[in-house]
C-alpha positions as CSV (number, residue, x, y, z in Angstrom):
1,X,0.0,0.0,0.0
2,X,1.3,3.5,-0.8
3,X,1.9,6.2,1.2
4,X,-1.1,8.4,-0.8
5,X,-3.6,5.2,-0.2
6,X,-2.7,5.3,3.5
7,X,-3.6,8.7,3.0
8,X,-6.8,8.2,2.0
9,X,-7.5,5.5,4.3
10,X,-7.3,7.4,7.1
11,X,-8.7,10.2,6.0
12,X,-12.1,8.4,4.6
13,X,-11.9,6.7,8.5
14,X,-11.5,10.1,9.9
15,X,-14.1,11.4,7.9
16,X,-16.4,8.9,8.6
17,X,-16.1,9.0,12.4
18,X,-17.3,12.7,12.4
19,X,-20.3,12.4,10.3
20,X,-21.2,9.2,12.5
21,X,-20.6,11.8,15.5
22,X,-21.9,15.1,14.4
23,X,-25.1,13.6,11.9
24,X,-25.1,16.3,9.5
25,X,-28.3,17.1,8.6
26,X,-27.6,20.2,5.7
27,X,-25.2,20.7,3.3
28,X,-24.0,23.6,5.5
29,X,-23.6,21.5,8.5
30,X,-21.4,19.0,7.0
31,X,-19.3,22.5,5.5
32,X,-18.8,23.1,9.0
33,X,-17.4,19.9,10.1
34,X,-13.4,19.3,9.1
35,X,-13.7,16.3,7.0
36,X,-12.5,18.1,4.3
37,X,-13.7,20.1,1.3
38,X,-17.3,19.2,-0.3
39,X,-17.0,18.7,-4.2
40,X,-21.0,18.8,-6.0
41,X,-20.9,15.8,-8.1
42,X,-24.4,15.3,-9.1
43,X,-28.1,16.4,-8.3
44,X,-31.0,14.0,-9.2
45,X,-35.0,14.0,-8.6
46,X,-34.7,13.5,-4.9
47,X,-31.3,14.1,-3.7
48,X,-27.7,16.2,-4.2
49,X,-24.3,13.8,-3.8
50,X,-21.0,15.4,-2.9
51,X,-17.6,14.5,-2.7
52,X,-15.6,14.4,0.6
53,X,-12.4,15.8,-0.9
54,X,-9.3,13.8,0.2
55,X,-11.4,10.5,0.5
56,X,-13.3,7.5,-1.2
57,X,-16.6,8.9,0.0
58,X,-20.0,10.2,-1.4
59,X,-22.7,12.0,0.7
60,X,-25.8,12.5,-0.5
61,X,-28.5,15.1,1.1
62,X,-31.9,15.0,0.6
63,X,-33.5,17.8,-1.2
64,X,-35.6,20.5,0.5
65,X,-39.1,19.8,-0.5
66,X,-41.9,20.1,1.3
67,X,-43.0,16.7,1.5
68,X,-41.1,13.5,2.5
69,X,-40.6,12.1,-0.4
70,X,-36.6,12.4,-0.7
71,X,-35.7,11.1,2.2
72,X,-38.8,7.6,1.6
73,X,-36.7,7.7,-1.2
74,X,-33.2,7.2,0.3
75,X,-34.7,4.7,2.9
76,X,-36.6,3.2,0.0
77,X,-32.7,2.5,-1.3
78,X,-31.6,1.4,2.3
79,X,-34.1,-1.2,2.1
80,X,-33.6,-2.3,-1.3
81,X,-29.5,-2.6,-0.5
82,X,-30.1,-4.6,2.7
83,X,-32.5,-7.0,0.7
84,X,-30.2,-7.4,-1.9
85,X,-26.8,-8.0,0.4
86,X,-28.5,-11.6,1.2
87,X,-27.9,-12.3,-2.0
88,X,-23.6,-13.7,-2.5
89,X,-23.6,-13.1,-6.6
90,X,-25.2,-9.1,-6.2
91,X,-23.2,-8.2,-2.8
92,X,-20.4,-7.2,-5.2
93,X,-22.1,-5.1,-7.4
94,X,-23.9,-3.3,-4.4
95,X,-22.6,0.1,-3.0
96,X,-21.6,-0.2,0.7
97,X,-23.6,1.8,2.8
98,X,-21.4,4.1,5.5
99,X,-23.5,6.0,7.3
100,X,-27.3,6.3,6.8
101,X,-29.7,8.5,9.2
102,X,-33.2,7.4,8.5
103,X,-35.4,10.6,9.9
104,X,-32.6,13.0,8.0
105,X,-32.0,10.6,4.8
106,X,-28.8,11.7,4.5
107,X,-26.5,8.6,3.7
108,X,-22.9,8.2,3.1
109,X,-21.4,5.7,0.5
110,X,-18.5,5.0,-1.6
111,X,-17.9,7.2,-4.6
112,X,-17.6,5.8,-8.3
113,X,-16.4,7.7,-11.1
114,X,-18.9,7.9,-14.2
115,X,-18.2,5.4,-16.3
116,X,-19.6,4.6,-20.1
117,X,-23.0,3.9,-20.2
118,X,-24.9,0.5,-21.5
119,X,-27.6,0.4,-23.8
120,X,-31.2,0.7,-22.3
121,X,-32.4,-2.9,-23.7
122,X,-29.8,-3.9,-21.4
123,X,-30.7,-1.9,-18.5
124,X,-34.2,-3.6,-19.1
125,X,-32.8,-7.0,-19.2
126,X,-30.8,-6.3,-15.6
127,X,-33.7,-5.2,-13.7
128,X,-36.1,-8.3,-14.9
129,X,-33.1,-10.4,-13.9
130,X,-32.5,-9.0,-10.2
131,X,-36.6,-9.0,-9.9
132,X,-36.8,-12.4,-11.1
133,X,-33.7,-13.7,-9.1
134,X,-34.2,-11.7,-5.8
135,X,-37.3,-10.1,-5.9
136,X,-36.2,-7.2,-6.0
137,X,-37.2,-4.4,-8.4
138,X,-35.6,-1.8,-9.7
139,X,-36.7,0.6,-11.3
140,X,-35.0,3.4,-11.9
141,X,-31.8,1.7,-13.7
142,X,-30.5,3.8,-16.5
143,X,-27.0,4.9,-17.2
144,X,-26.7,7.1,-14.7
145,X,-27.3,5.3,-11.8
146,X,-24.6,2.5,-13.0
147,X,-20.9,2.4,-12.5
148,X,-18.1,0.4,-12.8
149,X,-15.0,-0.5,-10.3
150,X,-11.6,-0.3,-12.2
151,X,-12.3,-4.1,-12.2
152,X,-14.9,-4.2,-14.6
153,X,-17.9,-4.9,-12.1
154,X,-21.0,-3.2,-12.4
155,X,-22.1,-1.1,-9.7
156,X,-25.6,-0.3,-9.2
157,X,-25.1,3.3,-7.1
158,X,-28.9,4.4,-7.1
159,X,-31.7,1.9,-5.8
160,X,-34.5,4.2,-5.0
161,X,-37.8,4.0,-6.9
């Protein structure tokens, strides 16, 4: 191991142990905490993700809406996660789940970098796989919500709906 993955070990372990201990509920409140710099990587129906600068690690925050229906959507993809970790052949092409604070929905994963796309006939034949195989649907699988380690596994980084 490196001296700049030690780095980033620590760091994503240091990082992690203040969220756990301070439960940032904003945006702003995790700014305020010293886990490093916040980089905006994406915003999507329900939720905005950031990078934790320095580290391996995505947080995503719920947006403001009136009704609850961003953070039913994060424990939505909680649940769907948890269901799908019984399962030996998907574990490895699950996200692992950090930090997740059920009344806030703000959760902390792993970050993947965007990767090329598939085509949407096989998107199709993915989520009629997992819901025949698991019971499990998903349905909200399109390119965006799919990654891939350096490995060449797929990584399914968006559950909800």
């Amino acid at each position: 191991m490196t001296s700049r993955e030690k780095n980033r070990a620590y760091r994503t372990r240091r990082a992690l142990r203040i969220i756990r201990r301070a439960q940032p509920k904003t945006v702003e409140d995790a700014r305020d905490l010293p886990i490093g710099g916040l980089t905006f990587v994406d915003e999507g129906a329900f939720r905005k993700a950031y990078r934790i600068r320095g580290t391996n690690l995505l947080i995503k925050f719920p947006l403001n809406r009136l009704d609850d229906v961003c953070k039913i959507h994060t424990r939505m993809e909680v649940k769907k996660i948890r269901a799908l970790r019984e399962f030996p052949v998907i574990r490895k092409h699950i996200p692992p789940v950090y930090y997740f604070h059920s009344r806030d929905g703000v959760m902390v994963t792993r970050y993947y970098p965007k990767s090329k796309g598939l085509m949407g006939a096989t998107h199709q034949l993915i989520s009629d796989m997992i819901k025949g195989f698991c019971g499990v649907i998903l349905g909200d699988l399109c390119s965006d919500n799919l990654r891939t380690k350096p490995y060449g596994n797929l990584i399914f980084i968006d559950l909800g709906y």
